[in-house]
N, C-alpha and C positions, 0 to 999 in steps of 0.2 A: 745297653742291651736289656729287655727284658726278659721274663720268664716264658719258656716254651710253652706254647699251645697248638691247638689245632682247629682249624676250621673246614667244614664236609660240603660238597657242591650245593649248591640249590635243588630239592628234587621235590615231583610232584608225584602223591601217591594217597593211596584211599588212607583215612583216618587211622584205622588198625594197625595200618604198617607205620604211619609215624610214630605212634604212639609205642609200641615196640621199640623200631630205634631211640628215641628218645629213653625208655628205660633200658635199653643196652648199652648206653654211652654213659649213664650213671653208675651200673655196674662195673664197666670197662673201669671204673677210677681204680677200684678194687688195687686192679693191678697195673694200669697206667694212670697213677696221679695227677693229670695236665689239664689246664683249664679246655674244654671240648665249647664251641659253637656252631650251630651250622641256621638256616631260613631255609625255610620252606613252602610248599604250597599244597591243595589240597586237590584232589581227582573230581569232586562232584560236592553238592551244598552240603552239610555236616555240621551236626550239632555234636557239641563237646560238653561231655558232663564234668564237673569235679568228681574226685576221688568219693565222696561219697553221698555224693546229691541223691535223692531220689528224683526220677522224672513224673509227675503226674499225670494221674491218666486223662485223654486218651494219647495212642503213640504219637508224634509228628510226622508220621508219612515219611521222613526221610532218613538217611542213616544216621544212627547214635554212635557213640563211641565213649568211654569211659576215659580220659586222664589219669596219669599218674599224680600230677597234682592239685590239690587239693581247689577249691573254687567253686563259682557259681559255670552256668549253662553259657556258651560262647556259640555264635552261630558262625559259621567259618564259607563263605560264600569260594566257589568253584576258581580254580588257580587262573583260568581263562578269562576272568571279569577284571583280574588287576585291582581287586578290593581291599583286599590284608595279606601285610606280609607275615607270618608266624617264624619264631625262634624255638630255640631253647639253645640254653646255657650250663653248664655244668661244672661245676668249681671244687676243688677236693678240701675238706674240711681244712686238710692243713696252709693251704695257700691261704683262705680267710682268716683262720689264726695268728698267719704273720701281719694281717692287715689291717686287721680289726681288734681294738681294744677287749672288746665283748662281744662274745658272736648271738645276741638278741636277734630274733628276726627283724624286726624293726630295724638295726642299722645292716644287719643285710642285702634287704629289700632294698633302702637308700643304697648301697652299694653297687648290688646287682644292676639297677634302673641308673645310674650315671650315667652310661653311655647312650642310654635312648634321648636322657632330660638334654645334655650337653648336642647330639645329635639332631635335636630337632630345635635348639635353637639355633645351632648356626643356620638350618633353613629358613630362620625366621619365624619361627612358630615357639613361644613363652609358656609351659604348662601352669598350669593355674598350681599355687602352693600347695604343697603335700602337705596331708590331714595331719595335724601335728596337735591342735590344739585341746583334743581331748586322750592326749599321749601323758600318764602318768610314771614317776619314774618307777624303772624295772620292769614297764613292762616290756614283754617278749613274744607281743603278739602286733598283726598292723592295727591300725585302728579303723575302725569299722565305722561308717553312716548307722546312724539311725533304722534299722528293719533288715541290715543287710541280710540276717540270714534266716530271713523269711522270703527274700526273692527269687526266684528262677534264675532268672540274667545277671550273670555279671555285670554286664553293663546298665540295671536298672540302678545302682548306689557303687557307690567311691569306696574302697580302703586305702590305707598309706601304700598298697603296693601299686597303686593304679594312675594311668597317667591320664587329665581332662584338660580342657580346655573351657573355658566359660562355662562349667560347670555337667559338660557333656562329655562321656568316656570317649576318650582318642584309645586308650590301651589297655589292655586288664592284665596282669601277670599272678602267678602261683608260685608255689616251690611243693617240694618233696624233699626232708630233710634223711638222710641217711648215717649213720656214724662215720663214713667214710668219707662224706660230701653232698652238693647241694645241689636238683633240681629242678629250673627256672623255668616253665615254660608262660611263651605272653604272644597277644596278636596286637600289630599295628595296625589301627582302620586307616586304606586309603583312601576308596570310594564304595564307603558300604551304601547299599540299596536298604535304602528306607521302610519298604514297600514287606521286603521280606523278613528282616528284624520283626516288622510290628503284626508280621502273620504269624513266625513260630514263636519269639520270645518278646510280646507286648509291654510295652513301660519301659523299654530300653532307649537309652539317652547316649543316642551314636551320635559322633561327628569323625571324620575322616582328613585324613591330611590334606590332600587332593584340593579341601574345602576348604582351607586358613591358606595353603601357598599351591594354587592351580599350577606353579611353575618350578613345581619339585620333580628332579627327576622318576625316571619310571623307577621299575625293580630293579634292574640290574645296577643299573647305578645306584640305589639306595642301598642295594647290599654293600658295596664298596665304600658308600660314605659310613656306613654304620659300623663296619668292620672294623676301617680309622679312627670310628671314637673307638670302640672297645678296647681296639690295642693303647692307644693315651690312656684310657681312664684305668685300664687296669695293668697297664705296665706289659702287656703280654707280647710277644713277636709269634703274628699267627701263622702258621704251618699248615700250608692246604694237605688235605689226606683225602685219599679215596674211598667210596666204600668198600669194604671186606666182601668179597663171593666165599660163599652166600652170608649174607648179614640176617638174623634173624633171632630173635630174644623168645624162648620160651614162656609162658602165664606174664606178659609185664601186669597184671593186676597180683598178682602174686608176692609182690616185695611186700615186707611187714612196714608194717605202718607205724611211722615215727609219734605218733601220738598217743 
């Protein structure tokens, strides 16, 4: 038997409201310490900033949303299109502690991203090796490409948290660290459209699962296989739970900032 956790239905809502739950599930550790996961989708096209991107002018016409964690600009296409699945993960400092020799982001990150790396190769799809070779010891940061943080897009350059494929972002993931716990948010591209990547955030280097294995199940079934890694790689026995009426998180831009 593993450790108790929980996993929350699939639900699709405007940006603001996930990003709300998403930092109400990290607080929740507070006083429920259990690994939380839940996938999700989005109400309409949405651009996600990192924690403290600035966006340049002028606006993109469409809704913006701020993150809790930290990152470049993710363009998050309408739940209707079937293009990316989104997560987040939530782990409580102490469950990492038992797991992890040293809690560096760097072996983190590798932690957190097991069940995605292990989950898409059973579909047959190989990530290209995580950025490792400009990893110096102690450090406690991922390792960045070359200009990462001079980009816009996430997806225009690689860190060690991010999953590609021949050299094209399949995934981009974040954290939010808290003293109490960690988190994760990340998008899986299944069928991103080209067309609108390279209108709001240009120089982005998408490829989509859809694209390496045409013969991957749809969403619902991918939540289910990705669930089963999660519970292997991190020992967990998930526990579906509902959402709370009324579920709602006051300022989630509000929590102090781990840096």
């Amino acid at each position: 038997m593993g450790s108790p956790g929980y996993w929350l239905p699939y639900c699709v809502a405007a940006g603001t409201w996930q990003m709300e739950q998403d930092t109400w599930l990290l607080q929740r550790l507070r006083h429920a310490p259990r690994p939380y996961l839940r996938f999700y989708g989005w109400d309409r096209l949405t651009l996600s900033l990192g924690r403290h991107q600035a966006w340049p002018d002028p606006a993109p016409g469409i809704p913006v949303v701020r993150r809790p964690t930290g990152g470049r600009a993710v363009l998050h296409q309408a739940a209707e299109d079937g293009a990316e699945l989104t997560y987040s993960l939530v782990l409580p400092l102490s469950y990492l502690q038992a797991r992890l020799p040293r809690l560096q982001r760097t072996s983190v990150y590798d932690f957190c991203c097991r069940f995605w790396v292990k989950g898409l190769a059973e579909l047959g799809v190989e990530v290209d090796p995580i950025l490792a070779h400009n990893r110096t010891h102690g450090q406690n940061r991922p390792t960045l490409d070359s200009g990462y943080r001079n980009k816009t897009s996430c997806f225009a350059a690689r860190t060690r948290a991010d999953l590609s494929w021949g050299g094209k972002k399949l995934m981009g993931n974040a954290q939010l660290w808290q003293p109490w716990g960690i988190l994760q948010q990340g998008s899986l591209l299944l069928r991103p459209n080209l067309e609108l990547w390279e209108r709001y955030l240009p120089g982005s280097q998408v490829i989509g699962l859809y694209d390496l294995c045409p013969t991957a199940p749809g969403i619902p079934a991918l939540m289910e296989h990705f669930l089963q890694m999660a519970q292997e790689c991190f020992e967990v026995e998930w526990q579906e739970e509902t959402w709370p009426d009324p579920l709602h998180w006051e300022d989630p831009a509000g929590i102090a900032d781990p840096e």
